[in-house]
C-alpha positions as CSV (number, residue, x, y, z in Angstrom):
1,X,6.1,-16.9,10.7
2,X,4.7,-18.7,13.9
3,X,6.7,-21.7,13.9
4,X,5.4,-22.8,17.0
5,X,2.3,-23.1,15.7
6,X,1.5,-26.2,13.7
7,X,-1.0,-24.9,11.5
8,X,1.0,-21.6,10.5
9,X,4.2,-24.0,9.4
10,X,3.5,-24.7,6.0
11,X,6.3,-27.0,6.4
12,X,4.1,-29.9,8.6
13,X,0.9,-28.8,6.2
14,X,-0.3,-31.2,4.3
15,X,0.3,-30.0,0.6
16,X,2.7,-28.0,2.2
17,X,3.2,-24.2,-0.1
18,X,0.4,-24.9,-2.2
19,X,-2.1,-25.5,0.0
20,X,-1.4,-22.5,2.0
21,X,-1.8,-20.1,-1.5
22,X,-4.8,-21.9,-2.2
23,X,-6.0,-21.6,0.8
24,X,-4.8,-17.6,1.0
25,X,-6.5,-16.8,-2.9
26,X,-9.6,-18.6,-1.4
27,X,-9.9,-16.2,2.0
28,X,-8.9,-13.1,-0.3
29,X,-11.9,-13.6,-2.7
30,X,-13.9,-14.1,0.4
31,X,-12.9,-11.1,2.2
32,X,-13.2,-9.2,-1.2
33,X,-16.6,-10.1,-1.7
34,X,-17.7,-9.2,2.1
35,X,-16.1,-5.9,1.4
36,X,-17.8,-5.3,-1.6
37,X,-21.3,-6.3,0.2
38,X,-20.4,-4.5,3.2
39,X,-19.7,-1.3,1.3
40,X,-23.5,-1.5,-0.3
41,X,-25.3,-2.4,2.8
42,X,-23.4,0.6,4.4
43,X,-24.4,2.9,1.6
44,X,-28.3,1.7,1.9
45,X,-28.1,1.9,5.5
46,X,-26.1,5.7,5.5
47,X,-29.2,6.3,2.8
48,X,-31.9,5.6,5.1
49,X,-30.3,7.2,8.3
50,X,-32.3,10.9,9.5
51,X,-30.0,13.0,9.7
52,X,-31.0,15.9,11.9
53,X,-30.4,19.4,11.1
54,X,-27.4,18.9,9.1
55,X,-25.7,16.8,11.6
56,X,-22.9,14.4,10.5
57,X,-24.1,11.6,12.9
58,X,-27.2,9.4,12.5
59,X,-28.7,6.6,14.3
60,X,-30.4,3.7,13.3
61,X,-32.0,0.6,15.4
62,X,-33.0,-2.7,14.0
63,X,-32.8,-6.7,14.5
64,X,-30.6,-5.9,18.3
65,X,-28.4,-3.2,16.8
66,X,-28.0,0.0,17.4
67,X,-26.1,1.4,14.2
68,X,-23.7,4.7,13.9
69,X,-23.7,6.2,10.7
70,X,-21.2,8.7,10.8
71,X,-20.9,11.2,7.8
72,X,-17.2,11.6,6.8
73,X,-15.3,14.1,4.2
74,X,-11.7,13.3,2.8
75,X,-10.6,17.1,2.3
76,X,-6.7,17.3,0.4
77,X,-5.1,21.0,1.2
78,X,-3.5,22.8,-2.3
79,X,-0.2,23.5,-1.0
80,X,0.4,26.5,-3.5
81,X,-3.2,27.5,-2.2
82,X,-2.3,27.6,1.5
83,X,1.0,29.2,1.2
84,X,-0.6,32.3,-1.2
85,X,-2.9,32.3,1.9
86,X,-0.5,32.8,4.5
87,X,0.3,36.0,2.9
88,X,-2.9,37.7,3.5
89,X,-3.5,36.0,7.6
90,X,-2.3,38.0,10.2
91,X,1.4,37.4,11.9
92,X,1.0,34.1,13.8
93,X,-2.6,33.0,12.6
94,X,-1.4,31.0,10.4
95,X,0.6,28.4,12.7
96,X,-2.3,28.3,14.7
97,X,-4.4,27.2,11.7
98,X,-1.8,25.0,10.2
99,X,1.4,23.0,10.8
100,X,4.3,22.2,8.8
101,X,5.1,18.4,8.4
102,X,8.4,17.2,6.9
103,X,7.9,14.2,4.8
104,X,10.5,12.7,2.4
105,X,10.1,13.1,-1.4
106,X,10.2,9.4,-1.8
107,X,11.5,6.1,-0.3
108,X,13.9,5.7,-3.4
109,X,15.4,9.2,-2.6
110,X,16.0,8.7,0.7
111,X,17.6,5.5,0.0
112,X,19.9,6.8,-1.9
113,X,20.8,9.2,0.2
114,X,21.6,6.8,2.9
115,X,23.6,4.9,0.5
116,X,25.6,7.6,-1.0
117,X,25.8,10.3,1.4
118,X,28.5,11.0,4.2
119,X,27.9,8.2,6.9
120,X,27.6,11.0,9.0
121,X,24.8,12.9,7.4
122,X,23.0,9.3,6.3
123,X,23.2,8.4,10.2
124,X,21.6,11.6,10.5
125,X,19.0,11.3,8.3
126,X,18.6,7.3,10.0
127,X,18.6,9.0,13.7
128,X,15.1,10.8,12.7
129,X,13.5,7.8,11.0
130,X,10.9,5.6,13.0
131,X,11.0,2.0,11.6
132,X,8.1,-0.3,12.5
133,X,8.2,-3.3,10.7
134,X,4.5,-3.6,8.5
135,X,2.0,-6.3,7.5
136,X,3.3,-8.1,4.5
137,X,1.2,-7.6,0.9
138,X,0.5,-10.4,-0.5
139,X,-1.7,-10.4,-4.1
140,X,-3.1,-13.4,-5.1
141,X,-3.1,-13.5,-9.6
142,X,-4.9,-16.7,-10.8
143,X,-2.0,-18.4,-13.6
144,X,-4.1,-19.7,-16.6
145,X,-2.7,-22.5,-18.2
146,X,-2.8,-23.5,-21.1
147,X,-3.1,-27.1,-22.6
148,X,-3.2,-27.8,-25.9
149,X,-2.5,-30.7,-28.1
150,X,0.7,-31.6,-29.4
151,X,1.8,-33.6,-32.3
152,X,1.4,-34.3,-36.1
């Protein structure tokens, strides 16, 4: 947290903690709802874009904007697929196609390792690891409460 900067120190805010998540639940419906517009006026506008002889990129020009609608496909690789193929590709094609990428079977695995393991072989496994610290995630759930009457 930026201390230094009054407005970020919830402490000197006026309604201090609470003001901030109302604040922060405000901003995230806000942003929520821009995202959801955004996502329909990009569909409408990737709709209306020409695009030319199968190209992926289109073009559009209106109210002092030059717009790039750019065609995109998420493709996932089948694993099982690509290593059944490997055995028909000639010797050394397929590295040049493909590369192999170690990735851990899960965070809770290799914490455990770390934990557990030989401190040598954890500070190995800590020696290839690139730490960057990451954006908090911070949900915002709306608490009913409930009032109801009491008494006899």
């Amino acid at each position: 947290m930026d201390f230094a900067n009054p407005a970020l120190d919830f402490r000197r805010t006026a309604g201090g903690i609470e003001s901030l998540i109302r604040e922060g639940a405000r901003l995230k419906g806000e942003i929520d709802a821009a995202q959801a517009r955004l996502r329909k006026i990009n569909l409408k506008l990737t709709e209306s874009a020409g695009f030319e002889n199968g190209r992926q990129t289109a073009y559009l020009f209106g109210a002092g904007y030059r717009v790039k609608v750019r065609l995109q496909a998420n493709i996932a690789w089948d694993q099982e697929k690509l290593l059944k193929l490997r055995e028909y590709l000639p010797e050394g094609k397929f590295g040049e196609l493909f590369k192999v990428v170690y990735e851990p079977t899960s965070k809770k695995t290799i914490d455990g390792f770390i934990a557990h393991a030989d401190p040598d072989l954890a500070d190995g496994v800590k020696w290839c690891m690139s730490v960057k610290p990451g954006a908090p995630h911070v949900t915002y759930e709306p608490i009913e409460i409930k009032t109801g009457h009491q008494g006899g």
